[in-house]
C-alpha positions in Angstrom: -3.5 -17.9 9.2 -1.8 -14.6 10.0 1.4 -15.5 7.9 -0.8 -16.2 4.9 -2.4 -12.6 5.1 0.8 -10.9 5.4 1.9 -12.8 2.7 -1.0 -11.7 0.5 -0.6 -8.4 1.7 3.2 -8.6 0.8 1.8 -10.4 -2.7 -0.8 -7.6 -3.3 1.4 -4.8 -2.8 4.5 -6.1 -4.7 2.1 -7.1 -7.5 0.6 -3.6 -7.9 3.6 -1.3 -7.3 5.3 -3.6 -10.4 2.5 -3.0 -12.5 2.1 1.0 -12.0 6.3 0.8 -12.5 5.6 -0.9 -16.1 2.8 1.7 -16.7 5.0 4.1 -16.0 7.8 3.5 -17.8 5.9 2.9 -20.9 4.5 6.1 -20.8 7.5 7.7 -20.6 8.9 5.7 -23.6 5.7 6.3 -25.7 6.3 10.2 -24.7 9.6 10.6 -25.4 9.8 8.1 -28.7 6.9 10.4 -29.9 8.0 14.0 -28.6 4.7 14.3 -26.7 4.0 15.0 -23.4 2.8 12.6 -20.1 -0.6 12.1 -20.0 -1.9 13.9 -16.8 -4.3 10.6 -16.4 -1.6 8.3 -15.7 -0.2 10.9 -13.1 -3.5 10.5 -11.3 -3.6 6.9 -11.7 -0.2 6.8 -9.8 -1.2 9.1 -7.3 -4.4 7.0 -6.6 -3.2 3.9 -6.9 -0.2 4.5 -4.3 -2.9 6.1 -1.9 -4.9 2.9 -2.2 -1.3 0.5 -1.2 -1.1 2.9 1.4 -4.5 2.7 2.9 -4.0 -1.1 2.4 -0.7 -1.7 3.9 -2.2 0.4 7.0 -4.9 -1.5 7.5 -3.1 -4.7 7.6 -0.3 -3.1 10.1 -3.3 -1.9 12.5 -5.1 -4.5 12.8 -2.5 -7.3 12.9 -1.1 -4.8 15.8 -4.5 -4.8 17.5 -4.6 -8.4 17.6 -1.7 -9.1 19.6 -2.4 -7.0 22.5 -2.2 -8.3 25.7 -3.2 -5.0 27.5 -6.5 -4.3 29.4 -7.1 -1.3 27.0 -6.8 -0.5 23.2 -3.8 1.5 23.6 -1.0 -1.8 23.7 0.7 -0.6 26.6 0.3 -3.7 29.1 1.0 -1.2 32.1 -1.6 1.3 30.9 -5.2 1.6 33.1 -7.2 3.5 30.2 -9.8 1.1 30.2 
């Protein structure tokens, strides 16, 4: 079960960082075959949409982290008396 979510994970992220690549470089075609200027919108899409792979990616990582943990606290540290 845990190799099928990283490999959605992997999946979803690949997936959305090729599409916002093909957004982007058609915008920068359409610009420059045109003589206009980048939309500002797509600028905020990118910045949005990479904060969202982000948040996803680190969610994944923490709590496939969190689920191996053999220690007696929440820190991972199998020597560590925090709890």
């Amino acid at each position: 079960m845990e190799l099928m979510k990283s490999i959605t994970v992997f999946v979803l992220s690949v997936g959305l960082m090729g599409l916002l690549g093909l957004i982007v470089v058609d915008e920068f075609i359409m610009a420059s075959e045109f003589g206009g200027e980048l939309d500002p919108n797509i600028i905020e899409l990118l910045q949005m949409a990479i904060t969202g792979v982000v948040g996803i990616v680190a969610g994944f990582l923490a709590s496939s982290s969190s689920n191996g943990s053999k220690s007696k606290g929440g820190c991972g540290n199998p020597e560590c008396k925090c709890s």
